[in-house]
C-alpha positions as CSV (number, residue, x, y, z in Angstrom):
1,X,11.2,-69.0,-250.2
2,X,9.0,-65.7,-250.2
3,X,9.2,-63.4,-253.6
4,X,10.3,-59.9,-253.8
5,X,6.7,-59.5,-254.3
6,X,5.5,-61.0,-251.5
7,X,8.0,-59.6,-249.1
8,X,7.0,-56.2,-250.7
9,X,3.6,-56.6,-250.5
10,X,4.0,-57.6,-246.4
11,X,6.1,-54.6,-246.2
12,X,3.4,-52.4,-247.3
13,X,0.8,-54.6,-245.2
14,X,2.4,-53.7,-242.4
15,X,2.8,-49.8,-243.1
16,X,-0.6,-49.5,-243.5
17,X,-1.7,-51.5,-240.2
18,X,-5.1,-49.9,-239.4
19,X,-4.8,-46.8,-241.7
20,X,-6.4,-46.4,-245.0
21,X,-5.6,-47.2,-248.4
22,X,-6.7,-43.6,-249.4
23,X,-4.3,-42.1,-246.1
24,X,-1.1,-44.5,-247.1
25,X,-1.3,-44.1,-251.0
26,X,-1.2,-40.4,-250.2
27,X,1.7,-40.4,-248.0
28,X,3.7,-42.9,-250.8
29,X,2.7,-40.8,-253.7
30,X,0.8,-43.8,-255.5
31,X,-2.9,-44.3,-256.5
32,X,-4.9,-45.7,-253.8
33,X,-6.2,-48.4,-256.5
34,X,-2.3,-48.9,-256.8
35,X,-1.6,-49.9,-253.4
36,X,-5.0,-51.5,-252.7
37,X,-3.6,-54.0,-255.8
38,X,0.3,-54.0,-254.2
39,X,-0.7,-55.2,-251.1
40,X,-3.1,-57.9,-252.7
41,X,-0.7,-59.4,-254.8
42,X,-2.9,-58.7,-258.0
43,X,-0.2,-56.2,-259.0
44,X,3.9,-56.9,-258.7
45,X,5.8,-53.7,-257.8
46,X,8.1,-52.0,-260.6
47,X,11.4,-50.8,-259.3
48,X,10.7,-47.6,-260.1
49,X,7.9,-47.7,-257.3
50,X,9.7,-49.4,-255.3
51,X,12.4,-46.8,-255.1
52,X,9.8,-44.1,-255.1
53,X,8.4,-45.4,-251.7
54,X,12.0,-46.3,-250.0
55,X,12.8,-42.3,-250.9
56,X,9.9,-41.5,-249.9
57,X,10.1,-43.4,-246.3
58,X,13.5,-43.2,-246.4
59,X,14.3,-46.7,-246.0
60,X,16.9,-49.2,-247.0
61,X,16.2,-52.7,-249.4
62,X,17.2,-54.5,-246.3
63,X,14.1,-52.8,-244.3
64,X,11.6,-53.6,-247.1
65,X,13.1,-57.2,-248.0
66,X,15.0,-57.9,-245.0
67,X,17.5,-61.1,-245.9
68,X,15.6,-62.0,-249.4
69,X,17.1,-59.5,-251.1
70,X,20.5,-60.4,-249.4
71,X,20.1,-63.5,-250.3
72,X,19.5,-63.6,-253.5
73,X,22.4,-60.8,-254.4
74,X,24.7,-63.1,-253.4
75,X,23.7,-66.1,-255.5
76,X,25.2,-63.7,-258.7
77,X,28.1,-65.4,-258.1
């Protein structure tokens, strides 16, 4: 099963497609070096930046994580 990380990470992946580091990282409100790191999996995401790009894109958890992050919510029990 994918982490949070990972599933973030592919998330951003896909955001940036065939635009730059420098262009997305902008748009977010991160550090280029920030993202470049997010995306490679060198860095894991705090939730503080995580909420700061879902504002920022105005997104939902389930667009980021799609069912990971339902799933695992409901194994709180």
């Amino acid at each position: 099963m994918p982490s949070l990380d990972k599933e973030f990470s592919e998330f951003l992946k896909t955001l940036r497609g065939r635009r730059s580091y420098a262009s997305l990282a902008k748009d977010l409100g991160i550090a280029e070096s920030t993202l470049y790191r997010l995306i490679n999996g060198s860095q894991s995401a705090t939730l503080r930046g995580v909420e700061q790009v879902m504002r920022k894109l105005a997104v939902s958890p389930a667009e980021v994580f799609g069912d990971e992050i339902h799933r695992k919510r409901g194994r709180r029990g």
